[in-house]
CHARMM-style PDB file with segment names, atoms N, HN, CA, C and O in Angstrom:
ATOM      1  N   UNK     1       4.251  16.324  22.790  1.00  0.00      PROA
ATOM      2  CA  UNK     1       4.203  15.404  23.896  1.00  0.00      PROA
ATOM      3  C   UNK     1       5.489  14.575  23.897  1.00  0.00      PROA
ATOM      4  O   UNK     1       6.034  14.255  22.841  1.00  0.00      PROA
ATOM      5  N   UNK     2       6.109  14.130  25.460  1.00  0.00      PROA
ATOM      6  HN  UNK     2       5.666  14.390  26.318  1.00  0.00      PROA
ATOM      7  CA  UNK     2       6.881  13.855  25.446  1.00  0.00      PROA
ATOM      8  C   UNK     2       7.293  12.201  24.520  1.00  0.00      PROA
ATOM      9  O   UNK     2       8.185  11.838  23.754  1.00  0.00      PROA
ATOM     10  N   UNK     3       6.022  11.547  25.161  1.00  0.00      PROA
ATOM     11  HN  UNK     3       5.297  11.842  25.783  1.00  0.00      PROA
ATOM     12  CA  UNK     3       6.190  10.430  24.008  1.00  0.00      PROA
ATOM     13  C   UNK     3       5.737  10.244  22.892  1.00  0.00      PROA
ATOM     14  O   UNK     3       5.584   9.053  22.618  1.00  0.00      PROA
ATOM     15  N   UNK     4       5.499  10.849  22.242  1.00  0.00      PROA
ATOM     16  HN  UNK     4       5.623  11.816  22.465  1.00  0.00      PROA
ATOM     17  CA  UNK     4       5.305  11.485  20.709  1.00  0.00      PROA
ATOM     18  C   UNK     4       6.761  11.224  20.481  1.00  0.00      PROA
ATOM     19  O   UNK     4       7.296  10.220  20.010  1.00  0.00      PROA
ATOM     20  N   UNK     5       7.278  12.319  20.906  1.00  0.00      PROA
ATOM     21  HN  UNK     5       6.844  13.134  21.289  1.00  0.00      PROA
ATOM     22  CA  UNK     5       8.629  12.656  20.421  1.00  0.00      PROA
ATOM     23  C   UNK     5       9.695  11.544  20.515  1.00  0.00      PROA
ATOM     24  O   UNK     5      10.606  11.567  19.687  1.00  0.00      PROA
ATOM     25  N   UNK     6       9.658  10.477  21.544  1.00  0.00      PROA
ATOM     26  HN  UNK     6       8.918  10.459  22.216  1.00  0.00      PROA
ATOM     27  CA  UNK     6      10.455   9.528  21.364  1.00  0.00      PROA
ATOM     28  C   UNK     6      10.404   8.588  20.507  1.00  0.00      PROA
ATOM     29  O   UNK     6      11.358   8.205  19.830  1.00  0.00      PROA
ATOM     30  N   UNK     7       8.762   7.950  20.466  1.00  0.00      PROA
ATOM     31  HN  UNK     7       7.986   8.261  21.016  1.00  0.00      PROA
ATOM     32  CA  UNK     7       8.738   7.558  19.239  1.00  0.00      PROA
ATOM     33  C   UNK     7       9.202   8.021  18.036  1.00  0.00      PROA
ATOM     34  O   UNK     7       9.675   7.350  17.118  1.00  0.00      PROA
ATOM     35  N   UNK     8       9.093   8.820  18.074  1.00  0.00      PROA
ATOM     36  HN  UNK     8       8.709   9.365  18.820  1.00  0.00      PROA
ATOM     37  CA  UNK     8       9.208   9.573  16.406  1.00  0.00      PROA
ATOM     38  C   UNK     8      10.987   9.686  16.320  1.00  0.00      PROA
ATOM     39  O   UNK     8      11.411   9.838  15.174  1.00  0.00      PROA
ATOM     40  N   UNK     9      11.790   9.638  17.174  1.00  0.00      PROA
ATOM     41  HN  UNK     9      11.445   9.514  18.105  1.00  0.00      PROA
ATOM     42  CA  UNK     9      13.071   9.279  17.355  1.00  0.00      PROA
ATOM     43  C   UNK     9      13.297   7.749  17.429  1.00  0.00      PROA
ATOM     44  O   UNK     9      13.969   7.204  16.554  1.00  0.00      PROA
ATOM     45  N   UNK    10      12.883   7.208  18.208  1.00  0.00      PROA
ATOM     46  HN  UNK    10      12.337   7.651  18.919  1.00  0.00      PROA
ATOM     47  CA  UNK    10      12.906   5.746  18.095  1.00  0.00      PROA
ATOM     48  C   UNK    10      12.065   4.406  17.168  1.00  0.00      PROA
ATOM     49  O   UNK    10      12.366   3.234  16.940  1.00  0.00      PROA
ATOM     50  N   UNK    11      11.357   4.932  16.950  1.00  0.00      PROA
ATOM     51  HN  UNK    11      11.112   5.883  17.135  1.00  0.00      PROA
ATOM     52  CA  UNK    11      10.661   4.244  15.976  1.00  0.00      PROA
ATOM     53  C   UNK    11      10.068   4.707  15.162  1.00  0.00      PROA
ATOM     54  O   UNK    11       8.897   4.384  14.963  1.00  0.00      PROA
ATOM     55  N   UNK    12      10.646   5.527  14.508  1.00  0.00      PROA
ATOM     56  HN  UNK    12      11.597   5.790  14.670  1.00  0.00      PROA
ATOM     57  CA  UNK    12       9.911   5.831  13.185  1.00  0.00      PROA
ATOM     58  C   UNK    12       9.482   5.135  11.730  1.00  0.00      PROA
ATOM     59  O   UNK    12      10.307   4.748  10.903  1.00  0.00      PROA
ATOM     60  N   UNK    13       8.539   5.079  11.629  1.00  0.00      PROA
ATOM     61  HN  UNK    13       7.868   5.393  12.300  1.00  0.00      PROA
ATOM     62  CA  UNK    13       8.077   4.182  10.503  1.00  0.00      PROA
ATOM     63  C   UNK    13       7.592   4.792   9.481  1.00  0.00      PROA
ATOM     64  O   UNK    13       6.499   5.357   9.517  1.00  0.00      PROA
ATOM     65  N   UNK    14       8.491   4.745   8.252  1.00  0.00      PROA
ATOM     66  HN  UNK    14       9.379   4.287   8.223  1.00  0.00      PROA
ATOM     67  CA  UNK    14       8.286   5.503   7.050  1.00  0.00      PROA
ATOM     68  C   UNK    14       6.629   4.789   6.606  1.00  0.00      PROA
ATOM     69  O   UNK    14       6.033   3.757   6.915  1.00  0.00      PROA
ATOM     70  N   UNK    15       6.322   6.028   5.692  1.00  0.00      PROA
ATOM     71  HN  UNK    15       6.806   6.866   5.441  1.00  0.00      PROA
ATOM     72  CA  UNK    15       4.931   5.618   4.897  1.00  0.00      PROA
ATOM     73  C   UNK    15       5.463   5.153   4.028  1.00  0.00      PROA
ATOM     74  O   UNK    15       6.546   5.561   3.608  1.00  0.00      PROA
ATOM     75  N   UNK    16       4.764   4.099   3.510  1.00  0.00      PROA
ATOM     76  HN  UNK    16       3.884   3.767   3.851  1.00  0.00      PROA
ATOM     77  CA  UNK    16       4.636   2.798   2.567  1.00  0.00      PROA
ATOM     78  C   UNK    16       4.716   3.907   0.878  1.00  0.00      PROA
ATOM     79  O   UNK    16       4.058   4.945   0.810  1.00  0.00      PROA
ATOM     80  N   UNK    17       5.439   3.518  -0.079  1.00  0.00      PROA
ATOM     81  HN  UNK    17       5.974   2.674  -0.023  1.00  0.00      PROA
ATOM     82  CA  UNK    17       4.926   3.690  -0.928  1.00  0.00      PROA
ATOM     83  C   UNK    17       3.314   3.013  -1.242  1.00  0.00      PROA
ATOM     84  O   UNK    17       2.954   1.859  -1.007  1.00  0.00      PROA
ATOM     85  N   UNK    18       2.488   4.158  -1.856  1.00  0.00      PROA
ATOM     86  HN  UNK    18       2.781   5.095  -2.047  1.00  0.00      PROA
ATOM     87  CA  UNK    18       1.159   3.466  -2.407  1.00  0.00      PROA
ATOM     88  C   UNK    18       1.306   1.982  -2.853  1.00  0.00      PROA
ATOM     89  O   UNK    18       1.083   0.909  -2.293  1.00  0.00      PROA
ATOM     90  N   UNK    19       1.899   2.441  -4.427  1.00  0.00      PROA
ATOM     91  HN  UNK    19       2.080   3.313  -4.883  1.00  0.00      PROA
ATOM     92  CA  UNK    19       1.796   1.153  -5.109  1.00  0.00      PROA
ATOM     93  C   UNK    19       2.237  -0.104  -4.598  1.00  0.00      PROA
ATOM     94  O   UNK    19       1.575  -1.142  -4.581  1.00  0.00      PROA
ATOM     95  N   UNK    20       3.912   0.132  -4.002  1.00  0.00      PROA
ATOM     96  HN  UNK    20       4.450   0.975  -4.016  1.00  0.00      PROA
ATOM     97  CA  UNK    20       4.496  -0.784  -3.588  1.00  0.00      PROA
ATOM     98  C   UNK    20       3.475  -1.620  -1.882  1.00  0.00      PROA
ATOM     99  O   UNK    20       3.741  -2.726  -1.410  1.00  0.00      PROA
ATOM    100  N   UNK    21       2.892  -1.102  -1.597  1.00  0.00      PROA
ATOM    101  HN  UNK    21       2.677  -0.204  -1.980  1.00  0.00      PROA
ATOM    102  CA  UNK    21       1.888  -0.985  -0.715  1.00  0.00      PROA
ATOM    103  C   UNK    21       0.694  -1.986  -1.377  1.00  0.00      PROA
ATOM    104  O   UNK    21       0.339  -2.955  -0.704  1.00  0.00      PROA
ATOM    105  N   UNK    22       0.202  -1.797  -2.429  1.00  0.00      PROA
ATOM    106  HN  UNK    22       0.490  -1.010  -2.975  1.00  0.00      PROA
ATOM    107  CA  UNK    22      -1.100  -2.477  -3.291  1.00  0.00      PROA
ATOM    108  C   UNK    22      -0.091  -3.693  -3.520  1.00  0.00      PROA
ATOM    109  O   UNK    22      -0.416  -4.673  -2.849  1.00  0.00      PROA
ATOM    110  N   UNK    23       0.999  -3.869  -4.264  1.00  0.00      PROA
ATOM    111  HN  UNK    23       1.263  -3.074  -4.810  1.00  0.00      PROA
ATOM    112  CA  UNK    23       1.666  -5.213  -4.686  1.00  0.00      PROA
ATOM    113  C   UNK    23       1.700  -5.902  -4.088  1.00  0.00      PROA
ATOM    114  O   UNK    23       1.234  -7.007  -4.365  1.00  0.00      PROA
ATOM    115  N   UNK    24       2.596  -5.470  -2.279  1.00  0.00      PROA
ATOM    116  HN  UNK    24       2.974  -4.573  -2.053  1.00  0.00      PROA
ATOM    117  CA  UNK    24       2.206  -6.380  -1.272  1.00  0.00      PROA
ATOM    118  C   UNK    24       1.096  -7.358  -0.817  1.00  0.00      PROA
ATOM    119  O   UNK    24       0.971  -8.558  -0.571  1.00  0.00      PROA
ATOM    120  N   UNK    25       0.076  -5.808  -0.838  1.00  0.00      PROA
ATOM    121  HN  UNK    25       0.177  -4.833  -1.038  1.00  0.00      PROA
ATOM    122  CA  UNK    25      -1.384  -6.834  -0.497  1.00  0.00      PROA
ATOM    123  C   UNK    25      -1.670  -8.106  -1.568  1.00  0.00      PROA
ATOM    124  O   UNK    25      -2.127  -9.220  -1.308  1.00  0.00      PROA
ATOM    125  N   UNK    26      -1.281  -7.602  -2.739  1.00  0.00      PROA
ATOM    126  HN  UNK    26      -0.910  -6.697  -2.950  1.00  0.00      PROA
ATOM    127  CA  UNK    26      -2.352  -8.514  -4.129  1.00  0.00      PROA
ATOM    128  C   UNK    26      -1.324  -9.812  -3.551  1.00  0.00      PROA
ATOM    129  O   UNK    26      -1.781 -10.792  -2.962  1.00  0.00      PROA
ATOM    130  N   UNK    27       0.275  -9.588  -3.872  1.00  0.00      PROA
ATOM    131  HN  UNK    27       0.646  -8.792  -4.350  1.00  0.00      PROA
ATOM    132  CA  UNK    27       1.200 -10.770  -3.382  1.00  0.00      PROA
ATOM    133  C   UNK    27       0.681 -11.776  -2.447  1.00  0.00      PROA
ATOM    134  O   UNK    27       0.565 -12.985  -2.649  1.00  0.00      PROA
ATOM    135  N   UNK    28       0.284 -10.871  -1.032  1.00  0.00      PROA
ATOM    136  HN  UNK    28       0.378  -9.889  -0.868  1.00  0.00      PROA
ATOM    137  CA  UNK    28      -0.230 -11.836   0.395  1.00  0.00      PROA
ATOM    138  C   UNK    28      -1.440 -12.501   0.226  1.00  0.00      PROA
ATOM    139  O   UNK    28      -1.603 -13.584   0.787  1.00  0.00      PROA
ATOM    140  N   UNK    29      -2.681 -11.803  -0.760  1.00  0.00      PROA
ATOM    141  HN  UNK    29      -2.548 -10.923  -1.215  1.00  0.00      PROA
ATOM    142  CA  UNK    29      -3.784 -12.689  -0.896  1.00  0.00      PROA
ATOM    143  C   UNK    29      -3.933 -12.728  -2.431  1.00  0.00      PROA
ATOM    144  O   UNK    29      -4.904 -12.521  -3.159  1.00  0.00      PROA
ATOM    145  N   UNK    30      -2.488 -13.105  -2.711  1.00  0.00      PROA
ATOM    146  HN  UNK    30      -1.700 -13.273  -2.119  1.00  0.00      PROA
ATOM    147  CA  UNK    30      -3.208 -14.380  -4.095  1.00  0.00      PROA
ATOM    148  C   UNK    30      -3.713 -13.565  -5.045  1.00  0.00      PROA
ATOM    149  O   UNK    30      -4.547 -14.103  -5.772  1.00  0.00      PROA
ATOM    150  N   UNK    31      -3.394 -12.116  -5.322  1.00  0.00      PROA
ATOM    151  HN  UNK    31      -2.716 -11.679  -4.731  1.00  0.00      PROA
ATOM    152  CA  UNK    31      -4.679 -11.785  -6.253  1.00  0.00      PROA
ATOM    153  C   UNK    31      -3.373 -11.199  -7.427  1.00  0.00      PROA
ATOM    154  O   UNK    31      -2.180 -10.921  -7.299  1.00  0.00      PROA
ATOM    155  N   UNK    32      -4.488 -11.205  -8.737  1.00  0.00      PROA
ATOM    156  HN  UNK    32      -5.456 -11.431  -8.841  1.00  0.00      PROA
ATOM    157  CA  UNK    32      -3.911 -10.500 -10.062  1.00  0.00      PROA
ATOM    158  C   UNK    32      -4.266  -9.271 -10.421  1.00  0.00      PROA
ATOM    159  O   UNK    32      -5.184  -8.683  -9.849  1.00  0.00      PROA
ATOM    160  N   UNK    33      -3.723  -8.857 -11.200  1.00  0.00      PROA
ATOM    161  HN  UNK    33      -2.977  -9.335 -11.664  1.00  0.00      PROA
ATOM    162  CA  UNK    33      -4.365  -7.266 -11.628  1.00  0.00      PROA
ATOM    163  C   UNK    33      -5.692  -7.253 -12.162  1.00  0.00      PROA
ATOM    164  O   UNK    33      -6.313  -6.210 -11.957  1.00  0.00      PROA
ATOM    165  N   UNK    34      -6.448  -8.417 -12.980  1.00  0.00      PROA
ATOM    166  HN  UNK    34      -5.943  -9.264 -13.147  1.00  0.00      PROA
ATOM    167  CA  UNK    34      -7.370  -8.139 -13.250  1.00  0.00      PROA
ATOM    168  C   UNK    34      -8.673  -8.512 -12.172  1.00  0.00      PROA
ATOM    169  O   UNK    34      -9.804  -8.462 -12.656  1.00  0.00      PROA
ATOM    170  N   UNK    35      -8.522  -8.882 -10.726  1.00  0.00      PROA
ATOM    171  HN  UNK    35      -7.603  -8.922 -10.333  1.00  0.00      PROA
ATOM    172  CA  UNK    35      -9.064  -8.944  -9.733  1.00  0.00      PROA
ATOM    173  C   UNK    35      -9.100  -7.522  -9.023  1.00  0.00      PROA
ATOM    174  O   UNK    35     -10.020  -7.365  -8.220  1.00  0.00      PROA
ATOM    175  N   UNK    36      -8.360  -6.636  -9.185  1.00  0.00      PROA
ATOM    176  HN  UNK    36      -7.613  -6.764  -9.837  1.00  0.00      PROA
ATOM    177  CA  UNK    36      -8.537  -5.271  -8.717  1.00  0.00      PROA
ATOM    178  C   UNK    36      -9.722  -4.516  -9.530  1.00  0.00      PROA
ATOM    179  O   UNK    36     -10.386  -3.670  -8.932  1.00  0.00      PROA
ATOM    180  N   UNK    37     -10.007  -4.835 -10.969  1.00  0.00      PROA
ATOM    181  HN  UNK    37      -9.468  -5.522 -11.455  1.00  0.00      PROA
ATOM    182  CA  UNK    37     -11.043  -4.058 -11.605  1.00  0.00      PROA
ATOM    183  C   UNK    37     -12.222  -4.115 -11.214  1.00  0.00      PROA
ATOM    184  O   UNK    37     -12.952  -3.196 -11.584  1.00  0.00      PROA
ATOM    185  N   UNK    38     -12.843  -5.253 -10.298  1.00  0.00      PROA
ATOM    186  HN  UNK    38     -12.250  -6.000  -9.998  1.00  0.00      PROA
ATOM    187  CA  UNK    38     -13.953  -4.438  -9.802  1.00  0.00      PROA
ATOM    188  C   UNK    38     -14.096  -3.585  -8.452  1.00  0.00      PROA
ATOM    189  O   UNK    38     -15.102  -3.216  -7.846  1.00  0.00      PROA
ATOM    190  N   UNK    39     -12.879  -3.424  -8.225  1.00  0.00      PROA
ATOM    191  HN  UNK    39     -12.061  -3.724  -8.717  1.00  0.00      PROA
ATOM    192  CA  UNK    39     -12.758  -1.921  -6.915  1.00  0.00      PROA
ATOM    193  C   UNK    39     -11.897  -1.390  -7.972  1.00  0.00      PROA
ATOM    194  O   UNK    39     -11.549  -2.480  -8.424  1.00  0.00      PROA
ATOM    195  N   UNK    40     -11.253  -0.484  -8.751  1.00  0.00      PROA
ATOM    196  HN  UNK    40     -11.536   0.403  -8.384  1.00  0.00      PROA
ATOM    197  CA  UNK    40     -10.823   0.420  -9.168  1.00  0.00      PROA
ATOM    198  C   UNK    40     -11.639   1.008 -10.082  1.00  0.00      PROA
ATOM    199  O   UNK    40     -11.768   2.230 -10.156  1.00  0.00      PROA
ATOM    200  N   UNK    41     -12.361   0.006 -10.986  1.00  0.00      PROA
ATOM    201  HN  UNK    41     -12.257  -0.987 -10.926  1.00  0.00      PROA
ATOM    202  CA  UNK    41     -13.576  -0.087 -12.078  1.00  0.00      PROA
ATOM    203  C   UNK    41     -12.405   1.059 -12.803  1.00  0.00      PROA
ATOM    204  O   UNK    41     -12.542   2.255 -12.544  1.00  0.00      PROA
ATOM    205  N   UNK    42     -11.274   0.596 -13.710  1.00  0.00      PROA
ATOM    206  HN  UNK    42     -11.163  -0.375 -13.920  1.00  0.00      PROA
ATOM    207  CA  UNK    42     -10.993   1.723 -14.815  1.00  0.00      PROA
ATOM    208  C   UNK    42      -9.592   0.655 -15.123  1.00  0.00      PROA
ATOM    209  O   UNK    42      -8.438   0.807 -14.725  1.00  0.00      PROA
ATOM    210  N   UNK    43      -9.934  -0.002 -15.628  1.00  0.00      PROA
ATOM    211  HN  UNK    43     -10.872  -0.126 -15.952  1.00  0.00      PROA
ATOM    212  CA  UNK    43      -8.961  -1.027 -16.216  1.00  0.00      PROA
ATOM    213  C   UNK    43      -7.212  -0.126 -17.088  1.00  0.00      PROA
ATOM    214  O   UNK    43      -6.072  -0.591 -17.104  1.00  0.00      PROA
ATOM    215  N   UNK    44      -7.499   0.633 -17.419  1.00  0.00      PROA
ATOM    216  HN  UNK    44      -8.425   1.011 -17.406  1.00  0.00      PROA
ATOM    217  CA  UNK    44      -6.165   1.035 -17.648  1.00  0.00      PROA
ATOM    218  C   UNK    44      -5.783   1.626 -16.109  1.00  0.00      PROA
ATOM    219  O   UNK    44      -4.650   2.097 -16.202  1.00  0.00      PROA
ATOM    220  N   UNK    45      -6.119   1.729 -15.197  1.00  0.00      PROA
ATOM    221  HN  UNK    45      -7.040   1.346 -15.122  1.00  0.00      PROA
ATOM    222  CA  UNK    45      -5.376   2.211 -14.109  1.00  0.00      PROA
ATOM    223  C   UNK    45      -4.891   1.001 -13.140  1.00  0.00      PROA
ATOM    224  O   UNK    45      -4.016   0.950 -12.276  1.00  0.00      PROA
ATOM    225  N   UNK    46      -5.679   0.190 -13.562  1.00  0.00      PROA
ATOM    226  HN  UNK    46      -6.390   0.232 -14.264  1.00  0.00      PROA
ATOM    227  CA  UNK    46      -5.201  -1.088 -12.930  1.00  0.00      PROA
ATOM    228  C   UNK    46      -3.957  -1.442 -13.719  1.00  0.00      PROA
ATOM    229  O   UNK    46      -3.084  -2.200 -13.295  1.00  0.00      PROA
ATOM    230  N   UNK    47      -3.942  -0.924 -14.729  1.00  0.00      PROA
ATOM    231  HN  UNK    47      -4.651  -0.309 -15.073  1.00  0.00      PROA
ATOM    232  CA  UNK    47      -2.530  -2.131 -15.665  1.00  0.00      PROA
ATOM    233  C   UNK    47      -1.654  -0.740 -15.181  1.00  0.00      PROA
ATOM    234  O   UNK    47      -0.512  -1.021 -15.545  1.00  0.00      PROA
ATOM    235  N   UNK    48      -1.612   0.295 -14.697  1.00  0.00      PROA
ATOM    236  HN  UNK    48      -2.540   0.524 -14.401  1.00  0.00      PROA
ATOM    237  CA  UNK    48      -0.534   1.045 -14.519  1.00  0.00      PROA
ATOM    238  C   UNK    48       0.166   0.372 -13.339  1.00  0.00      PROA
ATOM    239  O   UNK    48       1.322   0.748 -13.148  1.00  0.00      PROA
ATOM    240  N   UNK    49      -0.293  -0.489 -12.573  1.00  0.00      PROA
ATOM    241  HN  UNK    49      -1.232  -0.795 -12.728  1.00  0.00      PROA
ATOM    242  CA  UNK    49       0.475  -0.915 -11.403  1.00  0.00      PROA
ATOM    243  C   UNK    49       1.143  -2.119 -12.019  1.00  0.00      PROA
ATOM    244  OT1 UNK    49       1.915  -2.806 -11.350  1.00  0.00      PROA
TER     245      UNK     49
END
C-alpha cells in the first residue's frame, strides 16, 4: 500500500531494544530490580538486566 510505503520511508521507527526498553520503563515509574520479581518470578533473570 501506497501509504505503508511512505511511512516506512519517512518515518521509520526502529524496534526498541528489549532490555533497554524494560530500563526505560523501571527509570519512568520509579521502580528497582527487585520490584520486577513478582512479574518475572525468577530472580536471577531479573539481576541479568
Amino acid at each position: 500500500m501506497l501509504v505503508e510505503k511512505y511511512e516506512e520511508l519517512n518515518w521509520n521507527i526502529e524496534t526498541p531494544d528489549p532490555i533497554e526498553a524494560i530500563k526505560y520503563r523501571m527509570e519512568e515509574m520509579n521502580l528497582k530490580q527487585k520490584d520486577l520479581i513478582r512479574y518475572i518470578r525468577n530472580k536471577s533473570k531479573v539481576s541479568e538486566l
